[in-house]
C-alpha positions as CSV (number, residue, x, y, z in Angstrom):
1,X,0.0,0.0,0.0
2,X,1.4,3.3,-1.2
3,X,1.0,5.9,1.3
4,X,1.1,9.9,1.1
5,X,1.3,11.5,4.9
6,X,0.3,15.0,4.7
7,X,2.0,16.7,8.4
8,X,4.5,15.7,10.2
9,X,3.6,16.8,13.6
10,X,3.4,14.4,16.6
11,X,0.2,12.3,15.2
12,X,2.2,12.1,12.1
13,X,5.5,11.1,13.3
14,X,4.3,8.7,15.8
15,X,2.4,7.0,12.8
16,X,5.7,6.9,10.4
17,X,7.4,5.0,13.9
18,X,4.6,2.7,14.3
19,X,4.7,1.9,10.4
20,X,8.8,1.5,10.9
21,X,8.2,-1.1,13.6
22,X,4.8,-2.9,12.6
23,X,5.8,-3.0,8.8
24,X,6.0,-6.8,9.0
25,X,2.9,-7.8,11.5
26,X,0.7,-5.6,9.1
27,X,2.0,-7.6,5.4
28,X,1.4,-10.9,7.7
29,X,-1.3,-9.9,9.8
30,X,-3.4,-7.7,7.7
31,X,-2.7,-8.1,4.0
32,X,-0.5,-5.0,3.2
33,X,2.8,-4.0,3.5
34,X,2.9,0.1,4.1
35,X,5.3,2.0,2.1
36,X,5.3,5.6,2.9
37,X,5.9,7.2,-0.9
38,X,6.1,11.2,0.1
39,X,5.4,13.1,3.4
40,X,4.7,17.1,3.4
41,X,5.1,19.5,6.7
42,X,4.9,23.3,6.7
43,X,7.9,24.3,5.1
44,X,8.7,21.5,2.6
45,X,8.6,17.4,1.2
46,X,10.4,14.5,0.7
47,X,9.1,12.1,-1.9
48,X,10.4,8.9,-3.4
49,X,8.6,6.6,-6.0
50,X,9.8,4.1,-4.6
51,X,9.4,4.5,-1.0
52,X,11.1,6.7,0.9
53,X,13.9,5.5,4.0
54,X,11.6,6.9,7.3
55,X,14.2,6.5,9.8
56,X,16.1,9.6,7.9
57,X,12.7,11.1,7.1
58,X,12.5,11.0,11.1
59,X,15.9,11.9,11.6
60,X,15.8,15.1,9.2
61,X,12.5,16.1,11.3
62,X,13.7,16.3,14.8
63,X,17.4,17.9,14.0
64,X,16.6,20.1,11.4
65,X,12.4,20.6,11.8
66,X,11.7,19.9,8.5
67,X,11.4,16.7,5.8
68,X,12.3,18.4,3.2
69,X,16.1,18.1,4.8
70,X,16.4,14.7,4.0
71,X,17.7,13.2,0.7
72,X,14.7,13.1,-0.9
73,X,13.6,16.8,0.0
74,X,12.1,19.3,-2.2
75,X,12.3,22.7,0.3
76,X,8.8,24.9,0.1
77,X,6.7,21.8,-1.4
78,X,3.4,21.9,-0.2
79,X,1.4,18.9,0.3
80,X,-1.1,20.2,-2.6
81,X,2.0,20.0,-4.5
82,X,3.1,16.7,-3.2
83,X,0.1,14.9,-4.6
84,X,0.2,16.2,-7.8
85,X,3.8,15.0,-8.2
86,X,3.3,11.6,-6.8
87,X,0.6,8.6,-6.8
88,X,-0.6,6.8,-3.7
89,X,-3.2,4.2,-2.5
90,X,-4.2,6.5,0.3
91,X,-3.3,9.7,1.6
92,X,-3.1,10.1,5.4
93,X,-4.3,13.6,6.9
94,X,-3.0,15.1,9.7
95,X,-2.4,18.3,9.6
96,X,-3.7,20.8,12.3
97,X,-7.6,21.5,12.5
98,X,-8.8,24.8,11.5
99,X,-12.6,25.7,12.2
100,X,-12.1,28.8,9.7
101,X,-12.3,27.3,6.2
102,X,-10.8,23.7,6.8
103,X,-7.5,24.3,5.2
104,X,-4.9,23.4,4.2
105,X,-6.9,19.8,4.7
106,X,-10.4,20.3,3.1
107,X,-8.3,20.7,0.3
108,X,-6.1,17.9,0.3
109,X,-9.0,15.7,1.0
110,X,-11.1,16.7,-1.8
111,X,-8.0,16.9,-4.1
112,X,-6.7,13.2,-3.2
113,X,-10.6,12.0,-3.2
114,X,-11.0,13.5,-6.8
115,X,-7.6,11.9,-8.1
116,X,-9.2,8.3,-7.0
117,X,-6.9,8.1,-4.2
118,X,-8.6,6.8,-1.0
119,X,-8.0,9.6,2.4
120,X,-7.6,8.3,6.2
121,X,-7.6,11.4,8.1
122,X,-7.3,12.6,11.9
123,X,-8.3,16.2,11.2
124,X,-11.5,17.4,11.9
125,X,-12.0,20.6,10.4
126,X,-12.9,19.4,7.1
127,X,-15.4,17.1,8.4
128,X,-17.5,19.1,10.8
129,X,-17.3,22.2,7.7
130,X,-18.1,19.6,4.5
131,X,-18.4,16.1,5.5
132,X,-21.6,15.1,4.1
133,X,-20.1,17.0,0.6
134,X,-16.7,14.9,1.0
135,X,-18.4,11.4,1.8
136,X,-20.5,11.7,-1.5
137,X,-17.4,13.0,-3.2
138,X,-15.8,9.5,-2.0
139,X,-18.7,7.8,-3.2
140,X,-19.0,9.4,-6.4
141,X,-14.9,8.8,-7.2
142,X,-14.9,5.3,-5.9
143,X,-12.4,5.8,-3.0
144,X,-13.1,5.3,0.7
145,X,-12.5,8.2,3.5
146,X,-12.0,7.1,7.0
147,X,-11.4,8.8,10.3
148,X,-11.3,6.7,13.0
149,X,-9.0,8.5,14.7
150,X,-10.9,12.1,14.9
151,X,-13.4,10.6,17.6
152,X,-12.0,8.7,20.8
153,X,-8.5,8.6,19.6
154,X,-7.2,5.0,20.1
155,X,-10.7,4.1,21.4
156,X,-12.9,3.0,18.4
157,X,-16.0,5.2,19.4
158,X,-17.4,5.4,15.7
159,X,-17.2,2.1,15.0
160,X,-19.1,0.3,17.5
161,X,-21.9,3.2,17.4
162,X,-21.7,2.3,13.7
163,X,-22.3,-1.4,14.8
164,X,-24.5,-0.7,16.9
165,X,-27.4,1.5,15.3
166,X,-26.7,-1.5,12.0
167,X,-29.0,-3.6,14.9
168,X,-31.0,-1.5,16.9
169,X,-32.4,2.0,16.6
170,X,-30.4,4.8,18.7
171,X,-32.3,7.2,20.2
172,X,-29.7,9.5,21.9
173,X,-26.5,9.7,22.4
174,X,-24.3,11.6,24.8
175,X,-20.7,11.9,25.6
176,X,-17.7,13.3,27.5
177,X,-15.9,13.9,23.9
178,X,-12.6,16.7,24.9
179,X,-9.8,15.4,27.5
180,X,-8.7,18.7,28.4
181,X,-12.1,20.3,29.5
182,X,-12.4,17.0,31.6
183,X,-9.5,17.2,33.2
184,X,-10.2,20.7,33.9
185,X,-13.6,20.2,35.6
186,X,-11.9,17.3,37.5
187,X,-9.6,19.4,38.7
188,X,-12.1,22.3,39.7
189,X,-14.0,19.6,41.7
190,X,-10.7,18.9,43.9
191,X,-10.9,22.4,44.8
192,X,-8.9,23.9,42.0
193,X,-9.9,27.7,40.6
194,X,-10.5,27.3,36.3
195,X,-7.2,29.3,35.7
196,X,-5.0,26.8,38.3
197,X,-6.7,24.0,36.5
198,X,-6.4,25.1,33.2
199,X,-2.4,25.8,33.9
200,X,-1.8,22.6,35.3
201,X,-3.2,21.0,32.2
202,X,-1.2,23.1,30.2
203,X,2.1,22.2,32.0
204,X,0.7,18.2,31.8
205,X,0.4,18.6,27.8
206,X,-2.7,18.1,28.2
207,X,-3.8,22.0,26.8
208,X,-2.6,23.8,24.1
209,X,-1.0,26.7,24.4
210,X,-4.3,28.2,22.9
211,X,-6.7,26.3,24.4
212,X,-9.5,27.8,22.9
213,X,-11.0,25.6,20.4
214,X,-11.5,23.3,23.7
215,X,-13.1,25.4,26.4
216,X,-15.4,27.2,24.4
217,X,-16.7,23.5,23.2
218,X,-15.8,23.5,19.2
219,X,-13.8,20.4,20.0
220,X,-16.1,18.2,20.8
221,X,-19.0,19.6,18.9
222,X,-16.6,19.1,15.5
223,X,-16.6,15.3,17.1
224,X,-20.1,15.1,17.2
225,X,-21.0,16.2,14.4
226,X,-18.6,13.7,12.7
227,X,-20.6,11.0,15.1
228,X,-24.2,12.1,13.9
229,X,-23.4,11.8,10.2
230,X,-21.4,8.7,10.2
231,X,-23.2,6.5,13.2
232,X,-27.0,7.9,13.1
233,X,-27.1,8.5,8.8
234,X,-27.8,12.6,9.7
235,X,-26.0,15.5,6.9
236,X,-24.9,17.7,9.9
237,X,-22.5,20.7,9.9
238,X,-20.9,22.6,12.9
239,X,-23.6,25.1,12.0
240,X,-26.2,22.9,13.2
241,X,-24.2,22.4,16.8
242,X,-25.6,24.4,19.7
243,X,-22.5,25.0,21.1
244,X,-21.7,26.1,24.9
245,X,-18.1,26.0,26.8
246,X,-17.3,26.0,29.9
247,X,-15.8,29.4,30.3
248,X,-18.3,30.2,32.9
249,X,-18.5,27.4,35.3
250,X,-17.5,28.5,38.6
251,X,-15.0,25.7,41.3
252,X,-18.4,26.9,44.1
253,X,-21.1,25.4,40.9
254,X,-18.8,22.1,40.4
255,X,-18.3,22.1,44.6
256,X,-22.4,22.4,45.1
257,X,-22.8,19.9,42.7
258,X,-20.6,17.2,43.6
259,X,-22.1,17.7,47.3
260,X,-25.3,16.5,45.9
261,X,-23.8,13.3,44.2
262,X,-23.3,15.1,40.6
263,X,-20.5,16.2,38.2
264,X,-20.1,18.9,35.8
265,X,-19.6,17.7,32.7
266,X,-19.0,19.3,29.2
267,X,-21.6,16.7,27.4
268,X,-22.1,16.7,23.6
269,X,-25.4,14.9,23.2
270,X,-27.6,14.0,20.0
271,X,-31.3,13.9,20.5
272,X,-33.9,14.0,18.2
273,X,-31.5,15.1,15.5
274,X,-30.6,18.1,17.3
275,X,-27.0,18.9,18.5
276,X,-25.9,20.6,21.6
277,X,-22.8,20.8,23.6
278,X,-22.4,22.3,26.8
279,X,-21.7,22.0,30.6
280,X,-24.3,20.3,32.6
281,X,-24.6,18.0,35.6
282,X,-24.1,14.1,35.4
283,X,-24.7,11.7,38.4
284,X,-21.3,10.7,39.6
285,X,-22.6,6.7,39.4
286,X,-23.6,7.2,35.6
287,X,-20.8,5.7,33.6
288,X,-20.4,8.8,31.7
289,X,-18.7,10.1,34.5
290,X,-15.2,9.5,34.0
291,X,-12.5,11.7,35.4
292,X,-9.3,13.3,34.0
293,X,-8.3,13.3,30.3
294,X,-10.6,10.4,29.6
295,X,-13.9,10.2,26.9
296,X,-16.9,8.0,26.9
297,X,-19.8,7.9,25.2
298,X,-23.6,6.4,25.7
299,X,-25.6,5.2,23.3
300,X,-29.0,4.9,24.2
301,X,-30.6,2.1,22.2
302,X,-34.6,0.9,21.9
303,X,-34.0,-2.5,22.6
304,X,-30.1,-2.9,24.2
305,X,-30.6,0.1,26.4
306,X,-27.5,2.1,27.2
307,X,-24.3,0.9,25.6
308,X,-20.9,3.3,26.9
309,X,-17.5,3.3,25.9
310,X,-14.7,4.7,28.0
311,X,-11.3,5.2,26.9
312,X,-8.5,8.1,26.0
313,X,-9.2,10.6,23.6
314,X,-6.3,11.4,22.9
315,X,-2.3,11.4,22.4
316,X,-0.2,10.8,19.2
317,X,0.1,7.1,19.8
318,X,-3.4,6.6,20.3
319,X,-4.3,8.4,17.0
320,X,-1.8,7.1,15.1
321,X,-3.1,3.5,16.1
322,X,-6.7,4.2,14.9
323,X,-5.2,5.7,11.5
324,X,-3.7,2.0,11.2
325,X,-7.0,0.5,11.7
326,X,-8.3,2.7,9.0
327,X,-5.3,1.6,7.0
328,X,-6.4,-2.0,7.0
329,X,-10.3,-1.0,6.4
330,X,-9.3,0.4,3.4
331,X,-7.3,-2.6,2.1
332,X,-10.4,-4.7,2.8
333,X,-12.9,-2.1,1.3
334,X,-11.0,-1.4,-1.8
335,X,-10.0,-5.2,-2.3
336,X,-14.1,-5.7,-2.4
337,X,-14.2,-2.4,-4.5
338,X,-16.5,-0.4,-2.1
339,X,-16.2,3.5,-2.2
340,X,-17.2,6.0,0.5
341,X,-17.1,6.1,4.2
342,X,-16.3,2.4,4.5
């Protein structure tokens, strides 16, 4: 399988590593043997018909912060260049969300997906701005689009809601779907002001430097909208999200609350098509309560009843796992010659 990886950030690298060591189990295991072809970052590429050497892809990165360093590298490509220089099987996405205008990955997507390449992607912009456009696109070009990895990180949330609503009607969903507001709100409720919490989790990793996108809720309202087209069958954009952070929850609200056997909880919930985000209360027995930087999500089925999944959302190893699942789902998918969201 001939692979384009477009970024090279932590997701990215830890994927190129993983690829490097599980080469072999995945040609035995799985039915395809990954050869990484060309890999963009933000100031250049490195491309090679015939596969290009990772370990001094790798190496280039980290001393000089930058592919195109290495051997094969081609200084100021950009990744929209990149594909239209060399062919690939599938083109993985992981280059930084942004909730503006999706680039630069709306565009790669669509670009890869119109050149009959199939995309597995981590980035949600694209999605929660044009994913019922792009999943037709796939459809329409015979290629299949995955992303796995943009819900639950290593915890495959999609797919067993997926499974799930294949058997039995869902009638709601709700979930604990951004690490970093959880952690924060777990902090708050062992006494911590917002602004310690939100520090600490910044000195942890587990906050950007900008934590915006995640406090004011477009984190996990970009992950549910990706879970209401691809699990319940709705066309949803991050326009149709009624979106609420938790910029104003107060350490005396989480404190009162907890007293009475309750957490606050930044829950994204579907129900009766309509989406909302935002802070409310959550018994502390529910098993939607989970602390720190974990996720879970409830399904609430007719006849199973409530179905959750806990796990962590997040990290560059857990993503880059889910991106090899994908990997292998679209070996299967296109060996049966199925296009679209797979």
């Amino acid at each position: 399988m001939r692979i384009i990886l477009l970024g090279f950030g932590v997701v990215g690298r830890a994927l190129a590593r993983l690829l490097l060591e599980e080469g072999e189990r995945l040609a035995r295991r799985q039915g395809f043997r990954p050869i990484v072809v060309g890999v963009a970052d933000s100031l250049g590429a490195a491309y090679d018909e015939g596969g290009l050497d990772m370990l001094e892809v790798l190496e280039a990165k980290e001393r000089y912060g930058t592919v195109s360093k290495s051997s094969s590298g081609v200084r100021g490509m950009t990744g929209l260049e990149l594909l239209g220089t060399v062919y690939a099987d599938v083109v993985v996405e992981v280059t930084p969300t942004n909730l503006g205008d999706g680039e630069p990955g709306l565009t790669h997507i669509r670009e890869a997906l119109k050149s009959g390449m199939s995309v597995v992607t981590s980035n949600k912009g694209p999605l929660a701005l044009a994913m019922p456009a792009l999943m037709e696109l796939a459809r329409h070009r015979g290629s299949v689009l995955r992303f796995s990895a943009t819900v639950g990180g290593g915890t495959p949330v999609l797919d067993y809601g997926r499974r799930l609503s294949a058997g039995d009607y869902i009638e709601e969903v709700e979930g604990i779907l951004n690490g970093t507001t959880n952690y924060i709100l777990t902090r708050m409720t062992e006494g911590l002001e917002f602004q310690e919490a939100l520090r600490e989790a910044q000195e942890r990793g587990y906050a950007e430097r900008d934590p915006s996108m995640d406090l004011e809720g477009l984190d996990s309202a970009c992950k549910l909208v990706i879970m209401a087209n691809y699990v319940l069958g709705l066309k949803a954009t991050l326009r149709d999200v009624e979106v609420k952070g938790i910029g104003g929850v107060t350490r005396e609200e989480v404190a009162e609350a907890y007293h009475r056997d309750y957490a606050v909880k930044l829950v994204a919930s579907i129900r009766e098509d309509k989406l909302k985000v935002e802070p409310r209360e959550v018994p502390r027995r529910s098993p939607l309560c989970v602390w720190g930087v974990l996720n879970a999500v409830t399904f609430k089925c007719r006849r199973l009843g409530e179905q959750t999944v806990v796990g962590r959302g997040a990290g560059g190893v857990e993503t880059a796992l889910s991106i090899i699942r994908d990997l292998a789902e679209v070996k299967r998918n296109l060996s049966g010659s199925l296009g679209g969201w797979a």
